[in-house]
C-alpha positions in Angstrom: 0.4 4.3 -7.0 3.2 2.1 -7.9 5.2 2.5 -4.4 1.7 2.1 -2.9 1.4 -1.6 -4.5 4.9 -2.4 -4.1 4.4 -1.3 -0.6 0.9 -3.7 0.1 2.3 -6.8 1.6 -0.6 -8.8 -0.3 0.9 -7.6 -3.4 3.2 -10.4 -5.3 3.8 -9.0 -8.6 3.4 -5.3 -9.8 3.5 -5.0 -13.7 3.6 -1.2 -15.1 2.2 -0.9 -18.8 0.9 -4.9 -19.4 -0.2 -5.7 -22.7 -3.2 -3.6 -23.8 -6.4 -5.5 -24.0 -8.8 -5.5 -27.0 -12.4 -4.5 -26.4 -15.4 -3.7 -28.8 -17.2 -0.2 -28.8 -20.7 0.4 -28.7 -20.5 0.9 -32.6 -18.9 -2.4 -33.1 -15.7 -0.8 -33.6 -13.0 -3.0 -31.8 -10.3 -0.8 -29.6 -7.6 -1.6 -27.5 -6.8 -0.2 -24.1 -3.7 0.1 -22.0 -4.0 -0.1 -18.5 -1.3 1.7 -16.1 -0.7 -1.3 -13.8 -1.1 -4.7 -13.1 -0.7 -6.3 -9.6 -1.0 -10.0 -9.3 -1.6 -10.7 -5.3 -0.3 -13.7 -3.1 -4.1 -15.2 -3.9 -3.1 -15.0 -7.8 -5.9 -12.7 -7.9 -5.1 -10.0 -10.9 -6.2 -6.6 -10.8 -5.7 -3.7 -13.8 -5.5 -0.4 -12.9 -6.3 2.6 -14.8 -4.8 5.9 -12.8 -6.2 9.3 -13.8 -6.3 12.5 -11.8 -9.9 13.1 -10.2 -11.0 16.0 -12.8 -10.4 13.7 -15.9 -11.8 10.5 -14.7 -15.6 10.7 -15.9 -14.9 9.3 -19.7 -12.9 6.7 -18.2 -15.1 5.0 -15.9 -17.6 4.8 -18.2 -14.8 2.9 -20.5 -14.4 0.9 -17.5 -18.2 0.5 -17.2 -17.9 -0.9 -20.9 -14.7 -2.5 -20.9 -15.1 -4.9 -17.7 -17.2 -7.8 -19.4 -14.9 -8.0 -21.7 -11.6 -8.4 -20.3 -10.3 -11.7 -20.3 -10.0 -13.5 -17.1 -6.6 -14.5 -18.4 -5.1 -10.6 -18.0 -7.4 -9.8 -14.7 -9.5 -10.7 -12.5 -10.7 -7.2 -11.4 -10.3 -3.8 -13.1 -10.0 -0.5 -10.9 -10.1 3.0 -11.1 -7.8 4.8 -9.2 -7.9 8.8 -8.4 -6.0 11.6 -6.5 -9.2 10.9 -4.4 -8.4 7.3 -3.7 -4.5 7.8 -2.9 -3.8 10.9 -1.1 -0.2 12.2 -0.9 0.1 10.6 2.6 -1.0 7.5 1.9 2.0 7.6 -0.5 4.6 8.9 1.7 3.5 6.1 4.0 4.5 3.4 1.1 7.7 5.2 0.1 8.8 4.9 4.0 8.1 1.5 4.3 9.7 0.6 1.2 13.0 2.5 2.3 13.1 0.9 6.0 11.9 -2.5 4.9 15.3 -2.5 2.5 17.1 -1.7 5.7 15.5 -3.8 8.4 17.5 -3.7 11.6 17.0 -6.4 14.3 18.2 -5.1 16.8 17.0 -1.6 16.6 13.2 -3.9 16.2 14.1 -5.8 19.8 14.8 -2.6 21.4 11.9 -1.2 20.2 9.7 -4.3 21.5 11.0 -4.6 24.5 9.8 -1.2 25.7 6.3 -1.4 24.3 5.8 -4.2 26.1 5.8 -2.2 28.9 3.6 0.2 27.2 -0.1 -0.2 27.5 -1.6 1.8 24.9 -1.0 4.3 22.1 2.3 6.5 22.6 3.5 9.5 19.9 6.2 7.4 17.6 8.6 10.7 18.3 8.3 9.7 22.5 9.0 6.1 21.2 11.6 7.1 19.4 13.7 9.2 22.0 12.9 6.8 24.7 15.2 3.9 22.8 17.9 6.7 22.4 18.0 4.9 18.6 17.2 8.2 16.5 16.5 6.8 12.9 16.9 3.4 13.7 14.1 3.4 16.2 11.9 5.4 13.8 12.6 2.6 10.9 12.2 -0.6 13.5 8.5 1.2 13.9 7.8 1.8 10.4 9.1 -2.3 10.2 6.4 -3.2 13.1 3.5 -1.2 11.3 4.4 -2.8 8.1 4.7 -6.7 9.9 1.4 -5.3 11.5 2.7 -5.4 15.1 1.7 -2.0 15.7 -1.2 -0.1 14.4 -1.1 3.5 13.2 -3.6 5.6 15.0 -4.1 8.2 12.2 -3.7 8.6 8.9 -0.1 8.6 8.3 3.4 7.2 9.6 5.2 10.8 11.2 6.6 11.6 14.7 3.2 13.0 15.7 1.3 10.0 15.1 0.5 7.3 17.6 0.5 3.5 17.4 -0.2 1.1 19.5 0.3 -2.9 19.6 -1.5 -5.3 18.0 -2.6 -7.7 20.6 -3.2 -10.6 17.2 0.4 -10.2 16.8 2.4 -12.9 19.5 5.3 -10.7 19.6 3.9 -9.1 22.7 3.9 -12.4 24.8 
């Protein structure tokens, strides 16, 4: 989840463990609760995340169900449950690869890689892409760069060779 956020380019601020946040129980009972993450957005919208596994989630939504009236506006704006469901693997190996290649952005591996999609109408395999530029890894991280600066869209559900991707005709890079 963490590399997911980090990974969310309306994401400003991830916080791991904030401050716990006092709520009161049905029976009156006041309780405090720790949520797993915080992520404060380019909008300064705040959202808490609680993160459980799918099979031990029931009790906490209805926590959540209880809590959310009660959370000060000061800690979040929003707070979410998040599952296995919610964040399969691959949408997680997607994040960590963008992470890695965004920390090693290389320009001229992304004008290589522009210059002949422009030439390319539609969706094409990233692994064609790839050994068409002759740039092995640098082509395949100057892709994953495109997909995160939402030049190119992923056709599928995660960023391999097999997938295809195609350019974003919003993006002016194209022209």
């Amino acid at each position: 989840m963490l590399q997911t956020l980090l990974a969310d380019r309306r994401v400003r601020n991830v916080e791991e463990q904030p401050p716990a946040v006092l709520y009161r129980a049905d029976d009156g009972a006041i309780h405090r609760h720790w949520f797993d993450m915080r992520a404060t957005r380019h909008d300064d919208v705040r959202i808490a995340f609680a993160i459980r596994p799918e099979a031990k989630a029931d009790s906490l939504r209805k926590l959540l169900k209880q809590m959310r009236p009660q959370i000060p506006q000061s800690f979040a704006d929003y707070a979410l449950l998040r599952t296995d469901r919610d964040l399969p693997p691959s949408r997680t190996d997607d994040a960590v690869t963008i992470l890695r290649y965004r920390e090693t952005k290389c320009d001229v591996a992304i004008n290589a890689v522009v210059e002949l999609l422009r030439k390319i109408p539609g969706p094409i395999e990233i692994g064609r892409l790839v050994a068409t530029t002759g740039l092995k890894d640098a082509a395949f991280g100057a892709i994953v760069n495109l997909i995160d600066d939402t030049a190119l869209a992923l056709c599928g559900r995660s960023i391999t060779y097999h997938a295809l991707v195609q350019r974003n005709p919003q993006v002016n890079i194209w022209y």
